[in-house]
C-alpha positions as CSV (number, residue, x, y, z in Angstrom):
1,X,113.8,59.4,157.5
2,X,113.2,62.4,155.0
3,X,116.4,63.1,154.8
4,X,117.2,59.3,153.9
5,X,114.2,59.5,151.8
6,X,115.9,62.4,149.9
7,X,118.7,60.9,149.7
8,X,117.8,57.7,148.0
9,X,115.6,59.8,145.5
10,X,118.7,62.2,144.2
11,X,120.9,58.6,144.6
12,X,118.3,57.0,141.9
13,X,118.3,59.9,139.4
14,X,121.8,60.0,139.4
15,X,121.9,56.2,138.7
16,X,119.4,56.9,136.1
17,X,121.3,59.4,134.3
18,X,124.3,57.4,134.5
19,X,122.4,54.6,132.4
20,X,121.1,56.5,130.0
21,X,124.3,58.2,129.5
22,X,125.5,54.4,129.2
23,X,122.4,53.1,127.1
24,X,122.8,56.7,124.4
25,X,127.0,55.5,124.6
26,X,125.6,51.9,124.0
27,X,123.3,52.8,121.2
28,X,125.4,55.0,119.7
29,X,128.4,52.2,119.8
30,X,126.0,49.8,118.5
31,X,125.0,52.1,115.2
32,X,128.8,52.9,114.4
33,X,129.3,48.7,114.4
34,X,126.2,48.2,112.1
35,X,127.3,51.0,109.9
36,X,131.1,49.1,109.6
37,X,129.6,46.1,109.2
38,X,127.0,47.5,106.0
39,X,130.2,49.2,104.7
40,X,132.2,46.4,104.6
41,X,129.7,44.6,103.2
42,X,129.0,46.6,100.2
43,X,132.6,47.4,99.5
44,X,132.8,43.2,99.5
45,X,130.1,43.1,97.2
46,X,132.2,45.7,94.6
47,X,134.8,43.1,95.1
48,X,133.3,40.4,94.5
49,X,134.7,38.6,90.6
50,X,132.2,39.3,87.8
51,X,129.3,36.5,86.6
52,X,130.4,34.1,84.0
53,X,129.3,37.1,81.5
54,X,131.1,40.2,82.9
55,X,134.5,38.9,82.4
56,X,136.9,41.0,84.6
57,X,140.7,41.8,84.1
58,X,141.6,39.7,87.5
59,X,140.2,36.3,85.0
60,X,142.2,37.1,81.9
61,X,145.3,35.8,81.0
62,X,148.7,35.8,82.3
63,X,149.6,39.2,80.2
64,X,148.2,41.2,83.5
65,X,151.0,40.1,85.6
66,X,153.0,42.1,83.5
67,X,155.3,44.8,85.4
68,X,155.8,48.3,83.8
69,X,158.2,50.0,84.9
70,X,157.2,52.6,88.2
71,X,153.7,50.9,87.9
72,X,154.6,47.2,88.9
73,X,152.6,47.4,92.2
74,X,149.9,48.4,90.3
75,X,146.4,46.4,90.5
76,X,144.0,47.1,88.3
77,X,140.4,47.8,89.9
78,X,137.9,44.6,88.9
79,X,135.6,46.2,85.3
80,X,132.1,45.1,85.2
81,X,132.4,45.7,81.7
82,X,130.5,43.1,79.6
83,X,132.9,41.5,76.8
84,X,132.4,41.7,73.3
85,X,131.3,39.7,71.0
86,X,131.2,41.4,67.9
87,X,127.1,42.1,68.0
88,X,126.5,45.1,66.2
89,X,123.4,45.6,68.5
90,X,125.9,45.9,71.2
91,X,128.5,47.4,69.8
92,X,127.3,51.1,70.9
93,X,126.9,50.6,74.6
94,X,130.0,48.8,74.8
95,X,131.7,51.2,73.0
96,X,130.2,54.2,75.1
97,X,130.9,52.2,77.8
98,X,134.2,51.4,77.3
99,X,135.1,55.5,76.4
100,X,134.0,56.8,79.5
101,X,135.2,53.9,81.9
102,X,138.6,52.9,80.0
103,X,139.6,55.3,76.9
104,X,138.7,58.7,78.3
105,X,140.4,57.8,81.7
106,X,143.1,60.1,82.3
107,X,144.9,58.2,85.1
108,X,145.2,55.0,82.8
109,X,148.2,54.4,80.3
110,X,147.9,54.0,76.9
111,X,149.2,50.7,78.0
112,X,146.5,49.6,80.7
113,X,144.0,50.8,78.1
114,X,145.7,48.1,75.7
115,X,145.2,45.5,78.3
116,X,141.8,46.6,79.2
117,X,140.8,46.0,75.4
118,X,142.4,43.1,75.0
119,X,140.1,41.5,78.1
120,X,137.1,42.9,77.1
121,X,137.0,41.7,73.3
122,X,135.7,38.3,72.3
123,X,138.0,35.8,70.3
124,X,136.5,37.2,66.7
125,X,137.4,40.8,67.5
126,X,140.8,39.8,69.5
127,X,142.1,38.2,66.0
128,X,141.8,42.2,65.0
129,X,144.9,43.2,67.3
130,X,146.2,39.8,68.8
131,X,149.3,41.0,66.7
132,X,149.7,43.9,67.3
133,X,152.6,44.6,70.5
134,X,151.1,45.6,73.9
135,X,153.0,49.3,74.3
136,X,152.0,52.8,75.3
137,X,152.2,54.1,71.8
138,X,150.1,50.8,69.8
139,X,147.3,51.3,71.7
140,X,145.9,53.8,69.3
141,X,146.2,51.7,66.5
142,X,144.7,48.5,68.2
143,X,141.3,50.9,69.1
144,X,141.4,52.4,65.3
145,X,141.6,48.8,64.0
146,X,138.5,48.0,66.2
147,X,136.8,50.5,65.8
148,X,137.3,50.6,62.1
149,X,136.2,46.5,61.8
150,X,132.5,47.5,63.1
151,X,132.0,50.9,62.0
C-alpha cells in the first residue's frame, strides 16, 4: 500500500507539472492572440479614412489614379494633414506641417509632392496652381506660387 501510495503521489506531480506546463503554454498562447488582435487593431485605426475635415489623398480626385512610370503600383499612404483654407492663422502649422511630412520627404517625387499639395489646398489657394502641369520639375514653381500668395 506504500508503495501504491508513492506511486500515486509522484503520478499527481507529474500530472501537475504537465498542466502547468499546459496552463504557462495556454497563457502564453493566449497573450500572443491579444497582442495580434491590439495590433491589428491600431494599425486599422491608422487606416481608417480621415473625418470630414482631414481630407486624405485616397478622397481626392481622379488625378491620383495616375501611373508614373516605374511607380504605377504605387499607393500613397492616407495624410492626416488638415486642408487649407487660406487662414493666415493657420497658414504656419500647415505649412510646417506640410515641410516635414510632404516637402522635406526624401522618398517622395517632386511629382507625389505636386499631388500631395494639390489635395491638401482649399479651392481659393488651388486657383493659385490649378494651371500649372502636374510634372517632377513644376512642382517647385506651384510651392513658390503658394508660398509667395500668403507670405
Amino acid at each position: 500500500m506504500a508503495v501504491e501510495l508513492i506511486e500515486l503521489r509522484g503520478f499527481e506531480k507529474a500530472a501537475v507539472t504537465r498542466m502547468e506546463t499546459f496552463l504557462t503554454s495556454e497563457q502564453s498562447e493566449i497573450r500572443e492572440i491579444e497582442n495580434r488582435f491590439f495590433d491589428a487593431k491600431a494599425l486599422r485605426k491608422l487606416l481608417e479614412p480621415a473625418t470630414r475635415d482631414e481630407r486624405t489623398m485616397d478622397s481626392n480626385p481622379s488625378f491620383l489614379n495616375t501611373s508614373f512610370g516605374t511607380t504605377s503600383d504605387f499607393r500613397m499612404p492616407s495624410l492626416k494633414i488638415p486642408v487649407f483654407h487660406g487662414d493666415y492663422n493657420q497658414w504656419i502649422p500647415f505649412k510646417y506641417l506640410y515641410l516635414g511630412v510632404v516637402h522635406n520627404n526624401k522618398t517622395r517625387t517632386n511629382i507625389q509632392r505636386f499631388q500631395y499639395l494639390l489635395g491638401l489646398l482649399g479651392e481659393g489657394l488651388m486657383a493659385v496652381i490649378q494651371h500649372t502641369p502636374v510634372t517632377n520639375d513644376n512642382y517647385e514653381e506651384a510651392w513658390t506660387k503658394v508660398m509667395n500668395r500668403l507670405v
